[in-house]
C-alpha positions in Angstrom: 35.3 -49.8 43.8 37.7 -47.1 44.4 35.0 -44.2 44.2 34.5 -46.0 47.7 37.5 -44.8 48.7 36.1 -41.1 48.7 34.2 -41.5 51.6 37.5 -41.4 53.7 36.9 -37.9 52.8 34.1 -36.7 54.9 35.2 -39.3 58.0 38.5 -36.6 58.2 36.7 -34.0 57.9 33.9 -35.3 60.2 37.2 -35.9 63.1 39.2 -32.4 62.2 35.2 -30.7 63.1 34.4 -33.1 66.1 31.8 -35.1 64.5 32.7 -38.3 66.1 29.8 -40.3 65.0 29.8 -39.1 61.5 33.4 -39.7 61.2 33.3 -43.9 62.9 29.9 -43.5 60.2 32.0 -42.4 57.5 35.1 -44.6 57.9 32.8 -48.2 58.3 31.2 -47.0 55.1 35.0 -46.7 53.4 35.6 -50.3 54.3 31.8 -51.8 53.6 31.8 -49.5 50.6 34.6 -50.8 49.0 34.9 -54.5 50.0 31.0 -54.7 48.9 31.6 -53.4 45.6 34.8 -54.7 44.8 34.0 -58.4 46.0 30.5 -58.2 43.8 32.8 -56.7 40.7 35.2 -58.4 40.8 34.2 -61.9 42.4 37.3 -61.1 44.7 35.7 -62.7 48.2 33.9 -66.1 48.3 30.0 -65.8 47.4 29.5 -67.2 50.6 30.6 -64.2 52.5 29.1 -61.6 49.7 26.4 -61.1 51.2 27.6 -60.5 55.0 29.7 -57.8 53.4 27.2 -56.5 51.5 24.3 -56.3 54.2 27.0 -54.4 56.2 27.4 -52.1 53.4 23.8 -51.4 53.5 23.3 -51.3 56.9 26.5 -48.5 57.4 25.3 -46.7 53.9 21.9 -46.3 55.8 23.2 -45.3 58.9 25.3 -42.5 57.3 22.0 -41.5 55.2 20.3 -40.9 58.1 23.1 -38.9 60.1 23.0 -36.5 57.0 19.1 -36.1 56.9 19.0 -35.4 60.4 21.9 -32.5 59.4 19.0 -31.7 57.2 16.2 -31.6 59.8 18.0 -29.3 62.2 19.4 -26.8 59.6 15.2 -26.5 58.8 14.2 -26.7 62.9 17.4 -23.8 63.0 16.8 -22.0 59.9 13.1 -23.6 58.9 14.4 -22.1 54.7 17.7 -21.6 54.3 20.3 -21.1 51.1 21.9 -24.2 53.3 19.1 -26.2 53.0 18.2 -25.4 49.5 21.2 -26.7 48.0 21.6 -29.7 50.9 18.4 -30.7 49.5 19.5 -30.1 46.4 22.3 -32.7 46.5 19.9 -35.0 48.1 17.7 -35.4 45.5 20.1 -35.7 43.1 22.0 -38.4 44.8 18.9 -40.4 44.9 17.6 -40.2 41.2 21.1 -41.1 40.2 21.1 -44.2 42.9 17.6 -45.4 41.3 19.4 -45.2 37.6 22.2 -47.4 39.2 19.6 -49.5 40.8 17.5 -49.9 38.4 20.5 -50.8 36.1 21.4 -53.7 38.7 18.1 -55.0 38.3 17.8 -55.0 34.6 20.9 -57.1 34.9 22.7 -54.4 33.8 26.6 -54.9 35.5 28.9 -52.7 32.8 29.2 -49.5 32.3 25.8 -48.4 33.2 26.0 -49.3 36.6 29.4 -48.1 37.3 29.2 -45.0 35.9 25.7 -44.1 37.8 27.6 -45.9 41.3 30.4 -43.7 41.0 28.5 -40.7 40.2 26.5 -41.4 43.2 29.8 -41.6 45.1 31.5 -38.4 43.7 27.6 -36.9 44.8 26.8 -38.1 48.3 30.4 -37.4 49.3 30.7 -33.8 48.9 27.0 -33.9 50.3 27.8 -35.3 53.3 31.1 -32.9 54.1 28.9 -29.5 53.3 26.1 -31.1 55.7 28.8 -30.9 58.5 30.0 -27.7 56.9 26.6 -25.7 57.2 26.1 -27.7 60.7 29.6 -26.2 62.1 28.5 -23.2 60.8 25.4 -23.2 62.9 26.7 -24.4 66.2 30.8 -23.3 65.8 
C-alpha cells in the first residue's frame, strides 16, 4: 500500500517539467493506487465498493502505461535507436515480467509475501520508469 505512495513522485516531476497530463495521470494513480491495494490488503473499505476502486485503479494504471509507451514511441519516431530507448525499454520489460510474477501470485491465491514483495517491486520499477520517460522526452523537446 504505501509503495503506492511513490507514484506522487513522477506526478511532481511531471508538473515542475509541464507535463500536465502525466502529472493529473500520475496523481489519480497515487489515490487509485493506494486505496485499491490497501482496501484489498487490508479489507479497509466495504467489498461492495472494492471493486469500483479497483476498476479505477486499473483503468488510471492503464492510462499512465500508455502515456509512458507513447514516450516510448516518439523517442524511437525522434531517435528510431537510442541509449534512451534502450534502457526505457529496458525498464519496460522488466516492470512487466515482475507484474506477471505478482499476477500470477494473485492467482495462485498467493496474498503474502510473494505478492507484496513482486507489487512493490513493480512499484519501486515503473516509478523511476515513468520519471526518466519524461526525462529523455524534456530532453528531446526542452
Amino acid at each position: 500500500g504505501l509503495s503506492c505512495l511513490l507514484y506522487a513522485l513522477p506526478s511532481l516531476y511531471a508538473r515542475r517539467h509541464s507535463y500536465h497530463y502525466f502529472a493529473a495521470s500520475y496523481a489519480l494513480i497515487t489515490i487509485t493506487s493506494f486505496f485499491s491495494d490497501t482496501s484489498f490488503f487490508y479489507h479497509i473499505v466495504n467489498d461492495k465498493y472494492l471493486g469500483l476502486i479497483t476498476i479505477c485503479d486499473r483503468w488510471a494504471a492503464s492510462t499512465g502505461v500508455i502515456l509512458n509507451v507513447c514516450l516510448i514511441f516518439k523517442e524511437f519516431a525522434r531517435n528510431f535507436v537510442s541509449f534512451h530507448l534502450v534502457i526505457e525499454v529496458f525498464i519496460i520489460l522488466i516492470a512487466l515480467k515482475v507484474f506477471s510474477i505478482s499476477r500470477d501470485s494473485s492467482r495462485r491465491g498467493v496474498w503474502g509475501w510473494q505478492w507484496c514483495f513482486y507489487h512493490t517491486l513493480w512499484h519501486l520499477i515503473t516509478v523511476p520508469g515513468a520519471v526518466y520517460g519524461i526525462y529523455v522526452d524534456n530532453l528531446n523537446y526542452a
